[in-house]
N, C-alpha and C positions, 0 to 999 in steps of 0.2 A: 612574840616575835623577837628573834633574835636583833642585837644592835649590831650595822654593817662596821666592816672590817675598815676602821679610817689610816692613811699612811700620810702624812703630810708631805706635801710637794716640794719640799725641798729633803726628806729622806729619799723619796722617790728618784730625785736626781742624782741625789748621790751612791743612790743603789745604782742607776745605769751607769752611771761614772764607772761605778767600781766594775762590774761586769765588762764592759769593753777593753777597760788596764788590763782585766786578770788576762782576757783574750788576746791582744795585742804582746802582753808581754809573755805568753806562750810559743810563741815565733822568735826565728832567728832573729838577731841583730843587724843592723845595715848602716851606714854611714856615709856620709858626703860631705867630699871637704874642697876647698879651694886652692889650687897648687897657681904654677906660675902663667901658665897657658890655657886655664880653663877652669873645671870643676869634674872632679871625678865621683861616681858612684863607685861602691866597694860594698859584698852583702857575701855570707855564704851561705852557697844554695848549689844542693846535691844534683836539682833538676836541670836539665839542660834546653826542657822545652817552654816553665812552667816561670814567668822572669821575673824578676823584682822591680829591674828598671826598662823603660822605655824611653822612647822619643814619642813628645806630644807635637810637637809643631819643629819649623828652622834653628831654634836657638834653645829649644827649651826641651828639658827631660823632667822624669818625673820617676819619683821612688816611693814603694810603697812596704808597708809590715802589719802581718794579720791574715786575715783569711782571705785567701785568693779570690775565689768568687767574688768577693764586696767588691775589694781596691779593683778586679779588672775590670767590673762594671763602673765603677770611677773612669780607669782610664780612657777605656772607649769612649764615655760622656763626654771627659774633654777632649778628644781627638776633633769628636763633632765639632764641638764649641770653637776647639781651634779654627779646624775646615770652613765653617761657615763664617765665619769674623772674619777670616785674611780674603775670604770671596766678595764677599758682602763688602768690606771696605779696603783695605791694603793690609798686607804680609807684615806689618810694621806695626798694627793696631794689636797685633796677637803678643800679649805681653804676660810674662809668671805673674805678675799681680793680677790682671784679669782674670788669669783662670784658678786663680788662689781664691779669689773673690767668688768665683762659681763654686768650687767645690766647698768652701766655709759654710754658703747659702746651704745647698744639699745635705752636707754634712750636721749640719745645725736642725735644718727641718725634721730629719728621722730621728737626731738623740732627744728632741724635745717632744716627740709624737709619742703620744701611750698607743697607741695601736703596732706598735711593731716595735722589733728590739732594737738598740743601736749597732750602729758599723763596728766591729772590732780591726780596726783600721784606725793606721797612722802615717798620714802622707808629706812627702816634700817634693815641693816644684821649683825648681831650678832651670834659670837663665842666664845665658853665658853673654856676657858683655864686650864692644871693641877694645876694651883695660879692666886691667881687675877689681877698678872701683864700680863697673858698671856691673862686675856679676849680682846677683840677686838669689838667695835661697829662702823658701818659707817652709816650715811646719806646720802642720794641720793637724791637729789632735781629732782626737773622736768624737769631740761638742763641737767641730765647727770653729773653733778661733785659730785665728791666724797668729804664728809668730815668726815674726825677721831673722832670722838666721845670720851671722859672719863668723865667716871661717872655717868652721863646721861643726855639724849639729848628727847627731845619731839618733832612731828610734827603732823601735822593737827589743824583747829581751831585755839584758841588763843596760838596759838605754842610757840610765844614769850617771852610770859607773864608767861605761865609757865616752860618756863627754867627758866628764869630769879630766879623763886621761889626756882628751884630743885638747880638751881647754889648755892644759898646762904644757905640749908641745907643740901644738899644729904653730908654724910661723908662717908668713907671708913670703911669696915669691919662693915657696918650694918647688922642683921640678916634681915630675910625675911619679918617677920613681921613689923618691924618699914619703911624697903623700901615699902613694900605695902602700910602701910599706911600712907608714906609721899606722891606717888604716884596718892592715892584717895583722898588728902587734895588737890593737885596740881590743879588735874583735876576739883575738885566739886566749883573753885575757878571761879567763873564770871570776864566778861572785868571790871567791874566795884568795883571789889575785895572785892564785897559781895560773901559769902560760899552758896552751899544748896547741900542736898544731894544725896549721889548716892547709891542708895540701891545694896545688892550684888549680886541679879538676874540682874540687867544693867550691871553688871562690866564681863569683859573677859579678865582673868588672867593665865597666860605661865609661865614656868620658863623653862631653862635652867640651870640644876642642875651639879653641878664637881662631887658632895658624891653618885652618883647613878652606881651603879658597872656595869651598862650594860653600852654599848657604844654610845645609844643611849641617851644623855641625857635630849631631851625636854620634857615635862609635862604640862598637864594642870590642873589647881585649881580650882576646883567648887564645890559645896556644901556644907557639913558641914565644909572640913576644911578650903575653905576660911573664912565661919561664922565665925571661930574659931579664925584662924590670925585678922581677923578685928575687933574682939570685946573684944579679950585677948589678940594680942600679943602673945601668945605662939605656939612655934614650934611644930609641928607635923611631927610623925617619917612616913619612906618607910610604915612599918603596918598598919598605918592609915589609911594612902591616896590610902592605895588598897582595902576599904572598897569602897571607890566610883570609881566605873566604868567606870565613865564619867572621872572623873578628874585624870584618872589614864591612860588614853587611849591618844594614842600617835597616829601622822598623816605620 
């Protein structure tokens, strides 16, 4: 009788470890940063149906990298999670730690289970606060732990390389335009720290706005006035951006 094939349980983890990075870091890169008025989502993605970022609940978005199927089955989960917590108790109980705190549990439960593989997903949920001390962003790795985010944090792809870059410029109280386009410098940056570029039909851009007097604050930015942030730097008013349909249209 042959002797069975033994793997000790801690190679085993670090085999699923490795397998969810290799998967994770075969997808685009994405980014989220904190500017003066809010937090903006930045990812490029050729699809136009197919999204990175969403709205989970009033205040809060959420960005994902890896394999679409997984993360959307995440976001749907929290949509619930949202939906019924703000019914069940008040619109106020719905907070990015609580549902950071769901998704860690989920997240943890499948990378630790032998019966199935892990998520090759890496998520951030972000909430926009009445001052910029209240925003709030976490990352979620593929085991389920949670980390605090300031200022901004990037995952997918060359993840590392470009925090590394947003660490050494991102400052506080930027407007939207100079986040965006430190964002799309980050991104368009190769392993090998040659540039090339990302035209603005690739790019899919969110913001989570504070100055938007409905309760709802996510948005999305596409058309002329992203053209407009990316090639001038200049802000563009609620008026504006209700000119585009698309980029005015919330999930």
């Amino acid at each position: 009788m042959s002797t069975p094939f033994y793997v000790s349980p801690q190679q085993a983890m670090a085999d699923r470890a490795e397998y969810a990075r290799k998967g994770i870091a075969r997808g685009r890169s994405l980014v989220v940063l904190q500017y003066a008025d809010g937090i903006v989502f930045v990812g490029e993605n050729p699809s136009r149906a197919l999204h990175k970022f969403s709205e989970i609940y009033d205040r809060i978005g959420f960005a994902a990298a890896g394999k679409y199927n997984e993360y959307e089955n995440l976001r749907i989960g929290g949509v619930r999670y949202a939906d019924l917590r703000g019914y069940t108790y008040d619109r106020d109980d719905v907070t990015a730690r609580g549902l950071a705190n769901v998704y860690a549990q989920t997240l943890g439960t499948i990378f630790s289970s032998a019966g199935e593989k892990p998520y090759e997903v890496e998520l951030v949920v972000a909430e926009v606060g009445e001052t910029p001390d209240g925003d709030q962003i976490y990352r979620l790795p593929h085991d389920g732990s949670i980390v605090d985010e300031h200022g901004s944090v990037a995952v997918g792809g060359n993840a590392e390389q470009i925090s590394s870059y947003l660490d050494q410029r991102h400052q506080d109280g930027m407007s939207l335009a100079e986040a965006l386009r430190l964002a799309v410098t980050a991104l368009s940056r190769d392993t090998n720290g040659s540039e090339r570029e990302i035209p603005a039909e690739r790019l899919e851009v969110a913001v989570l706005d504070r100055t938007r007097p409905q309760a709802r604050k996510f948005k999305r930015i596409v058309g002329r006035q992203l053209g407009r942030l990316l090639e001038t730097g200049g802000a563009t008013t609620e008026a504006e951006s209700s000119d585009e349909a698309e980029g005015s249209g919330e999930e």
